[in-house]
BAKEGU-79518 format. One record per residue (C-alpha): x, y, z; residue in three letters. Coordinates in nm, 3 decimals. Layout:
residues N
xx=X yy=Y zz=Z type=ALA
...
This chain:
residues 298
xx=9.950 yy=17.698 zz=17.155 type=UNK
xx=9.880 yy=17.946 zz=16.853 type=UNK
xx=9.533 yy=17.863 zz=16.858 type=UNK
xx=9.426 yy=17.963 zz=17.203 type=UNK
xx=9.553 yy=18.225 zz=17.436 type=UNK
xx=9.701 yy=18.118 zz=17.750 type=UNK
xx=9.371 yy=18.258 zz=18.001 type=UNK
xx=9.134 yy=18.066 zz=17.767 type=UNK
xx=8.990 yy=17.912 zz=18.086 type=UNK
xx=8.872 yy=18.232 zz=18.186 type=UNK
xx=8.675 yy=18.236 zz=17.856 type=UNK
xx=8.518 yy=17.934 zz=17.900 type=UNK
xx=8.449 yy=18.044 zz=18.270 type=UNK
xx=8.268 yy=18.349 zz=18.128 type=UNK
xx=8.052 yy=18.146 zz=17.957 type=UNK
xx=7.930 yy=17.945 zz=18.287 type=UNK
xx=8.183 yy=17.658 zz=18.191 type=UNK
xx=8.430 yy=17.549 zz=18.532 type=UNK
xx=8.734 yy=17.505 zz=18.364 type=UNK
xx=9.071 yy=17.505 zz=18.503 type=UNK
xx=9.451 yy=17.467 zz=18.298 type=UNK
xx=9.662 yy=17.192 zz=18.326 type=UNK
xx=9.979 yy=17.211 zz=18.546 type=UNK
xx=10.044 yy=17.662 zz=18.483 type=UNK
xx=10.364 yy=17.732 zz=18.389 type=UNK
xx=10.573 yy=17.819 zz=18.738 type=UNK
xx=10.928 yy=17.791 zz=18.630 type=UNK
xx=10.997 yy=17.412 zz=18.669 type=UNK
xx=11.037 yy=17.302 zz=18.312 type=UNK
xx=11.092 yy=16.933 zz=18.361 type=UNK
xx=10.684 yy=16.880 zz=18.487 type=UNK
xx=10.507 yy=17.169 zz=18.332 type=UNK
xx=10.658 yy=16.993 zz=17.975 type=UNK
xx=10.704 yy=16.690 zz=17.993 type=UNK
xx=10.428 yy=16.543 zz=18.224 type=UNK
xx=10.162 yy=16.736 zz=18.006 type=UNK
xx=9.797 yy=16.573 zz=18.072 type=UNK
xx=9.756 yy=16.375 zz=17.746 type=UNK
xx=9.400 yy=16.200 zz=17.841 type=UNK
xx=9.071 yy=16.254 zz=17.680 type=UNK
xx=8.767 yy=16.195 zz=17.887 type=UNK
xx=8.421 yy=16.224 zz=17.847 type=UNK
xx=8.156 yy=16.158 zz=18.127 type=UNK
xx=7.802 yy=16.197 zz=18.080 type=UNK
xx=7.600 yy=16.171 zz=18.420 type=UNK
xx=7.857 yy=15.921 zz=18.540 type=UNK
xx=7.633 yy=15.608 zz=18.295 type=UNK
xx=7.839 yy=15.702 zz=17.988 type=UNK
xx=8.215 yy=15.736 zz=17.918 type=UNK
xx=8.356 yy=15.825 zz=17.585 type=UNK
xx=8.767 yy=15.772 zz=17.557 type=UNK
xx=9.046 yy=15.733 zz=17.303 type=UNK
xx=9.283 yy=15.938 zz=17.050 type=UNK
xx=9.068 yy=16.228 zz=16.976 type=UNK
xx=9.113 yy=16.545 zz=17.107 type=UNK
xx=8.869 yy=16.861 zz=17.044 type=UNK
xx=8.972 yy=16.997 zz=16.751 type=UNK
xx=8.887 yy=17.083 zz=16.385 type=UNK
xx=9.178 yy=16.858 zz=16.205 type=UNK
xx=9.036 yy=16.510 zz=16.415 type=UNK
xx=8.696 yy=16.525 zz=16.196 type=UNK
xx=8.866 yy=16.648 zz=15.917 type=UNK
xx=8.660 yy=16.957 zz=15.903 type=UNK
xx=9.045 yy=17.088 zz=15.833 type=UNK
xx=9.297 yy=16.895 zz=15.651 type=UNK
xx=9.640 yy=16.939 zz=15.775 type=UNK
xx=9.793 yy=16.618 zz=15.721 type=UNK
xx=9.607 yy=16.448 zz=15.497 type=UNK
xx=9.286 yy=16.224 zz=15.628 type=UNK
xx=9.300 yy=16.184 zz=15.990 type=UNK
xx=9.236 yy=15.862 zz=16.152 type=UNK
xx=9.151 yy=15.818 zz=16.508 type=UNK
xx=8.956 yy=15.534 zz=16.730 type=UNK
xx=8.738 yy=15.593 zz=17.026 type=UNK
xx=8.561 yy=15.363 zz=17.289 type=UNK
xx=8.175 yy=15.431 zz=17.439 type=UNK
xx=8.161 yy=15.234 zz=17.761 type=UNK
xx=7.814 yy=15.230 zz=17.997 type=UNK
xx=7.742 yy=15.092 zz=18.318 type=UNK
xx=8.010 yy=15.106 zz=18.655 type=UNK
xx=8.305 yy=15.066 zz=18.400 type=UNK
xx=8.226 yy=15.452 zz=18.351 type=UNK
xx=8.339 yy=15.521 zz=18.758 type=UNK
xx=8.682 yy=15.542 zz=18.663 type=UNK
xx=8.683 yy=15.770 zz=18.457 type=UNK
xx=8.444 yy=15.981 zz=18.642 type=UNK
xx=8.805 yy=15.919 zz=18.922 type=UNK
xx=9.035 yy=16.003 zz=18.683 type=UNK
xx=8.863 yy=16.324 zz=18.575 type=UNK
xx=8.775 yy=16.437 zz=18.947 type=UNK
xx=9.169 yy=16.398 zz=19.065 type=UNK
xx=9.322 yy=16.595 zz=18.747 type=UNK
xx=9.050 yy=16.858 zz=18.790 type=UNK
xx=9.087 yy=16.860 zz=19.190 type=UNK
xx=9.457 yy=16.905 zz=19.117 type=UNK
xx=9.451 yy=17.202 zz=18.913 type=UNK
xx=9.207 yy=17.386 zz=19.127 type=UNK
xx=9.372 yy=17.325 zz=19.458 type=UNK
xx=8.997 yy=17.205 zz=19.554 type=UNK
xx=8.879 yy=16.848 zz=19.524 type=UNK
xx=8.549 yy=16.869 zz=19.381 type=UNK
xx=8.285 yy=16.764 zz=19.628 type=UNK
xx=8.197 yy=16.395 zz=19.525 type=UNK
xx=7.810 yy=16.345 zz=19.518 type=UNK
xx=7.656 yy=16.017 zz=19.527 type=UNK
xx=7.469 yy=16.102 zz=19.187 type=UNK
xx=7.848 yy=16.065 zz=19.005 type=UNK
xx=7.863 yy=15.685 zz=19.068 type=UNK
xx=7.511 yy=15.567 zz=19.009 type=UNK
xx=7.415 yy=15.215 zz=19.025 type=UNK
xx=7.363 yy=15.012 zz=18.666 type=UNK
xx=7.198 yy=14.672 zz=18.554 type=UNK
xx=7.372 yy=14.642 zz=18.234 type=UNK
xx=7.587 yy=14.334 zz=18.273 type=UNK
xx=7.708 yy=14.259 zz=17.900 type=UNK
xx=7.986 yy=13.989 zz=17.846 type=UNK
xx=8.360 yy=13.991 zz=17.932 type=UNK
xx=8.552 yy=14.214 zz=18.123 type=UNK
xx=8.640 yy=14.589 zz=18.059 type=UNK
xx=8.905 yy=14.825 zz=18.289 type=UNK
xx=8.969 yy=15.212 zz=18.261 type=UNK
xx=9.277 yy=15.315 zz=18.406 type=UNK
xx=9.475 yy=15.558 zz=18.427 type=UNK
xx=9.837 yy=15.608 zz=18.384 type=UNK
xx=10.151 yy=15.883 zz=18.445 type=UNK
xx=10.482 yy=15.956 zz=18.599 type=UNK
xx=10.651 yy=15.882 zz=18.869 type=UNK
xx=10.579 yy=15.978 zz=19.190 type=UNK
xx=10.215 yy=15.990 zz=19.126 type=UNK
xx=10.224 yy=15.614 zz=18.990 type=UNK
xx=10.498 yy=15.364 zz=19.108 type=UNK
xx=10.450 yy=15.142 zz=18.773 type=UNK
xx=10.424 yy=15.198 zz=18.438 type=UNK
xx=10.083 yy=15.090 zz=18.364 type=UNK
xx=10.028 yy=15.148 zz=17.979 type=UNK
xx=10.365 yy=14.967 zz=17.881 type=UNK
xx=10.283 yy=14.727 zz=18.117 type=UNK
xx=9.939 yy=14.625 zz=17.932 type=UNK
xx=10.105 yy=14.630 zz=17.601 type=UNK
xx=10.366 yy=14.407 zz=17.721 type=UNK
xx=10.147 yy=14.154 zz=17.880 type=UNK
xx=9.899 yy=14.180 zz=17.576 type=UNK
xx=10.235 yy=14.071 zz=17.341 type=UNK
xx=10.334 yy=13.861 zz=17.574 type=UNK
xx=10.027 yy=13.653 zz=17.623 type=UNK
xx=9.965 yy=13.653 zz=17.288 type=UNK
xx=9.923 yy=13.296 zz=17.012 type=UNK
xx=9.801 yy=13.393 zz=16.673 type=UNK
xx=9.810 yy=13.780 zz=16.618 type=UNK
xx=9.882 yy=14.092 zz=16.781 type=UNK
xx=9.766 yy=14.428 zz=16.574 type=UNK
xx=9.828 yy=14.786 zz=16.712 type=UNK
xx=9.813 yy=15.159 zz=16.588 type=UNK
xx=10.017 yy=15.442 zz=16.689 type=UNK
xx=10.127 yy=15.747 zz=16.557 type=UNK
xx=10.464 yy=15.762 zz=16.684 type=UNK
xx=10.701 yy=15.464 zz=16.734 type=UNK
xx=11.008 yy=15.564 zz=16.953 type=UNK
xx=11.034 yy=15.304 zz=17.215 type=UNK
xx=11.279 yy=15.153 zz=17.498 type=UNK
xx=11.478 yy=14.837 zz=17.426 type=UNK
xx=11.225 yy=14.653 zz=17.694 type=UNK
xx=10.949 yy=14.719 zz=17.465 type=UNK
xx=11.149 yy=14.655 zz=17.137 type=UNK
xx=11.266 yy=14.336 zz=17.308 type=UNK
xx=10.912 yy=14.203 zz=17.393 type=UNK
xx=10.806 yy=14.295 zz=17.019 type=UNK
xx=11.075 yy=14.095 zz=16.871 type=UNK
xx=11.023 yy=13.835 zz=17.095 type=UNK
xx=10.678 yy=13.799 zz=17.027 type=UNK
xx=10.699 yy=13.801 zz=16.634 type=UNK
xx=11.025 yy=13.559 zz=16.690 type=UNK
xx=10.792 yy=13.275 zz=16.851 type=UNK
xx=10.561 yy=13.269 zz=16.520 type=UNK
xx=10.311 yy=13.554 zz=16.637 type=UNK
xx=10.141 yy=13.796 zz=16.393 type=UNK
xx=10.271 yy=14.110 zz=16.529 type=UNK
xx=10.193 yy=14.431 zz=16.318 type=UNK
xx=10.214 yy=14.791 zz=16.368 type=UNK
xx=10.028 yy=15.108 zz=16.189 type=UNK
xx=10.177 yy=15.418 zz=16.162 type=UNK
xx=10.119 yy=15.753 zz=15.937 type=UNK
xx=10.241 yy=15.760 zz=15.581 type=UNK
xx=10.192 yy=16.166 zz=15.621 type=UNK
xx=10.382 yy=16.293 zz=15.943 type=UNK
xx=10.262 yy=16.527 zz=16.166 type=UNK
xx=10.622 yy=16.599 zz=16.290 type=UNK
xx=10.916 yy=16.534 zz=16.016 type=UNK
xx=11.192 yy=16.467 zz=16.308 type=UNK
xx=10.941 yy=16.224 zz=16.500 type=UNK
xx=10.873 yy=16.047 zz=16.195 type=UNK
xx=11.223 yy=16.017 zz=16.120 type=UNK
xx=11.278 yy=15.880 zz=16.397 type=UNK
xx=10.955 yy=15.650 zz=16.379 type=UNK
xx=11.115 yy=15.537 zz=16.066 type=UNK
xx=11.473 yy=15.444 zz=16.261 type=UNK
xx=11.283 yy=15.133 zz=16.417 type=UNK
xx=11.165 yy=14.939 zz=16.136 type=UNK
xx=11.500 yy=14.786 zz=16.046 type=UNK
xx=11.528 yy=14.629 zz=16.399 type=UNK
xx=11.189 yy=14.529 zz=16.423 type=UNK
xx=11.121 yy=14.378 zz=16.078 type=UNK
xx=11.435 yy=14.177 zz=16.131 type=UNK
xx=11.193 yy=13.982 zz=16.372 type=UNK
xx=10.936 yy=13.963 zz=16.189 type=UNK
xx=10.714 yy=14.230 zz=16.294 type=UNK
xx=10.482 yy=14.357 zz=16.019 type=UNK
xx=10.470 yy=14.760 zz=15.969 type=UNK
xx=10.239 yy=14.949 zz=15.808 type=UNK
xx=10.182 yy=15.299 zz=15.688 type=UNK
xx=9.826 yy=15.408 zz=15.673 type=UNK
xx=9.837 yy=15.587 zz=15.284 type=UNK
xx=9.587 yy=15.812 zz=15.274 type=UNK
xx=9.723 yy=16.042 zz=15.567 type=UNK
xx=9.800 yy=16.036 zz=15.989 type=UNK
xx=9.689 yy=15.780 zz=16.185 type=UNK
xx=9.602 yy=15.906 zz=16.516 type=UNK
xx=9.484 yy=15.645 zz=16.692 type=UNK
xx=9.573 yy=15.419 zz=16.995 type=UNK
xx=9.456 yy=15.047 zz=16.955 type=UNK
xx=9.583 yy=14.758 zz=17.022 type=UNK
xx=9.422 yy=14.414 zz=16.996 type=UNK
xx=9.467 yy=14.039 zz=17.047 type=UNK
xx=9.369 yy=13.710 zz=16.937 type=UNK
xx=9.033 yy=13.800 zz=16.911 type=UNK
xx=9.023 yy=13.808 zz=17.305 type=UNK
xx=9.218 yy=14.122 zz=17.418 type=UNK
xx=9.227 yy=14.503 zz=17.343 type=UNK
xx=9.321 yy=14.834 zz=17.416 type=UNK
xx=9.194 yy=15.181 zz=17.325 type=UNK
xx=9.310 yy=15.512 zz=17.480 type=UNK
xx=9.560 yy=15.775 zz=17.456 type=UNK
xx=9.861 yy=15.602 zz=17.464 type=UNK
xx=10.102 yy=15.615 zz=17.219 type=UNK
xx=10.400 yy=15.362 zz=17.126 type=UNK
xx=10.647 yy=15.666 zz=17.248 type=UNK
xx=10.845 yy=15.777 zz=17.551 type=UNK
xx=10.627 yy=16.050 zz=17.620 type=UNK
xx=10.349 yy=15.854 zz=17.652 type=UNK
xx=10.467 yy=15.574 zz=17.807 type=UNK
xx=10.673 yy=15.732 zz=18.055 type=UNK
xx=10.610 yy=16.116 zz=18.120 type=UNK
xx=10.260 yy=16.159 zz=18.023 type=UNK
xx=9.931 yy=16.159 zz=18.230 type=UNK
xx=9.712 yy=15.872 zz=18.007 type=UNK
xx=9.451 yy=15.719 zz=17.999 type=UNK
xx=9.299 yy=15.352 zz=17.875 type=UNK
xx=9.051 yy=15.091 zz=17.872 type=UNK
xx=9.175 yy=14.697 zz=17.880 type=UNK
xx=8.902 yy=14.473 zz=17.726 type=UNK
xx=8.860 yy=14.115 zz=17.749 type=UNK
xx=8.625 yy=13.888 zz=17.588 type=UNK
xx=8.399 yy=14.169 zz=17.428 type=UNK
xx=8.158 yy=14.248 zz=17.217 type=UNK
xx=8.323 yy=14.556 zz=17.105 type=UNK
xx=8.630 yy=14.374 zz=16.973 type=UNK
xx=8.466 yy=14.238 zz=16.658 type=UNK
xx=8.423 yy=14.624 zz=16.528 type=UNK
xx=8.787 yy=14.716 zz=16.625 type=UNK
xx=8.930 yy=14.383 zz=16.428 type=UNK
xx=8.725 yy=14.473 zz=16.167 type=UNK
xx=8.821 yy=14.857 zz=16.173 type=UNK
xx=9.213 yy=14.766 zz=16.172 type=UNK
xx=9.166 yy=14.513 zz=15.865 type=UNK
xx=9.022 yy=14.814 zz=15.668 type=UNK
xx=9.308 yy=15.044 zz=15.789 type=UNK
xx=9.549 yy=14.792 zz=15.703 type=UNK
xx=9.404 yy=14.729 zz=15.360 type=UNK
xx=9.419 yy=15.149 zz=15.287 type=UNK
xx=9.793 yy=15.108 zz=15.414 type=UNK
xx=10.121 yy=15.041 zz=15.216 type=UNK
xx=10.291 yy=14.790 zz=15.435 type=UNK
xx=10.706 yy=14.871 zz=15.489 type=UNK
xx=10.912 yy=14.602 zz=15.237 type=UNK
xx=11.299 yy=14.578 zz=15.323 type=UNK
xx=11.363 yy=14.741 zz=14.987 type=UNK
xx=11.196 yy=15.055 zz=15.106 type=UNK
xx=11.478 yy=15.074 zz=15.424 type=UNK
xx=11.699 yy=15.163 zz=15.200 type=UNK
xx=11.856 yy=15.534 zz=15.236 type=UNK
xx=12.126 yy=15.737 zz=15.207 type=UNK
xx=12.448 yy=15.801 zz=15.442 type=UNK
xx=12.351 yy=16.126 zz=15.537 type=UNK
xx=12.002 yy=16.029 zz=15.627 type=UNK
xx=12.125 yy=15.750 zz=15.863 type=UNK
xx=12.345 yy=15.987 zz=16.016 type=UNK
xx=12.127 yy=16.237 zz=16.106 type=UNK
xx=11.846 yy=15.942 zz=16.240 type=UNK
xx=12.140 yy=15.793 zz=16.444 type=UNK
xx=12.236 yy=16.115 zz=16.637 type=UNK
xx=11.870 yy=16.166 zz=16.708 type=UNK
xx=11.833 yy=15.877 zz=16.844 type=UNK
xx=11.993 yy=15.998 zz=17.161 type=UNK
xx=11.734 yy=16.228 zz=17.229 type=UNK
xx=11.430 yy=15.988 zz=17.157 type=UNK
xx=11.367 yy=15.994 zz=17.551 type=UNK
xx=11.242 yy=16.363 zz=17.515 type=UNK
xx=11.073 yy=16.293 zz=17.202 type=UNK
């Protein structure tokens, strides 16, 4: 918000660029703050889509070092997988314009590449506009379904007892279940209150990391070898419930050899969480325990 003035649009507009802001403020503070458009999608003449954690800005190539080294994950995708997000782009942008763009036949064009496995955009957000939750849904039957191992990343870790529940339950049945988070906050309170969790989750077994050499950024979540997800959403309320997101499911890919081997070398640059390290004092438990109440805004 300090970075760019509030009519930015009409810069970009001045340059030739159709650009439109998400959801202006008119007064109704519930949707204009909390259901803020939190995807990131890239379309190239509707063959290519680019999505995942990073956003445009300096601090997510490290050009500017605010929190230490950022990490983030992304996901290229060719072919028809790309036609959702060409969807997803053309509603939010119809929506904030009060004009649906017109839809030419050029955006969806037809493509041989046929690789293995299966892989699903989709999008995500609150109620009205979707009747389910879509992203927790996908992380819950990705724990759920899940034999050996079950690795994930997330900056933030504030979660409902359904999703805490399906965790546990999931490390309690012998499944590797581990989680990455930042070592270097972005947000003192929300890590704070990232921290409140381990306790209840190590108790079940689940494995927690903290990625050493600064914030971890991205979104990824992967399965026995067999199942993934990489997009925008975070292991949060905000994401999960009042956020617009965005995601692509994988199954049986190519592309989920790299990730494995990208969250092994995160894990190894990460100090994992020890029950000696839980250890604080009164006053900090008291002040995690009253925020706790708020965690659904957080």
């Amino acid at each position: 918000m300090k970075k760019l003035p509030g009519d930015y649009h009409r810069t970009l507009k001045s340059f030739g660029i159709e650009a439109a802001p998400f959801s202006r403020l008119r007064g109704n503070a519930d949707s204009e703050f909390n259901n803020r458009n939190h995807r990131k999608i890239t379309v190239i003449d509707g063959t290519i889509g680019y999505t995942g954690g990073i956003n445009i800005a300096d601090e997510y190539i490290n050009e500017v070092v605010r929190f230490g080294h950022w990490k983030d994950s992304a996901i290229r995708i060719e072919g028809e997988a790309v036609w959702e997000l060409t969807k997803l782009f053309l509603v939010d942008f119809g929506i904030n314009v009060r004009k649906m763009p017109y839809i030419r036949n050029d955006l969806y064009p037809k493509s041989e590449i046929r690789e293995p496995g299966y892989v699903i955009p989709f999008g995500d957000g609150p109620h009205p506009l979707y009747d389910r939750r879509v992203g927790k849904s996908v992380i819950q039957n990705m724990l759920s379904g899940a034999v050996r191992y079950v690795w994930m990343t997330t900056p933030y870790l504030i979660m409902d007892n359904d999703l805490c529940q399906c965790m546990e339950n999931t490390a309690l049945r012998g499944v590797d279940v581990r989680i990455v988070v930042p070592h270097i906050p972005d947000k003192k309170l929300v890590f704070g209150m990232t921290r409140s969790f381990y306790p209840r989750l190590m108790a079940a077994g689940v494995h927690i990391y903290e990625y050493k050499p600064g914030f971890i950024h991205a979104k990824s979540y992967l399965a026995d070898d067999n199942q993934a997800m990489i997009g925008t959403i975070n292991l949060d309320y905000r994401s999960l419930v009042h956020h617009f997101e965005n995601g692509v499911w994988m199954y049986d890919c190519k592309a989920m050899s790299a990730l494995k081997a990208d969250l092994e070398n995160t894990m190894r640059k990460s100090i994992e969480v020890t029950p000696e390290m839980l250890k604080t004092g009164l006053m900090t438990r008291f002040i995690r325990a009253v925020v706790r109440i708020f965690a659904p805004m957080l």
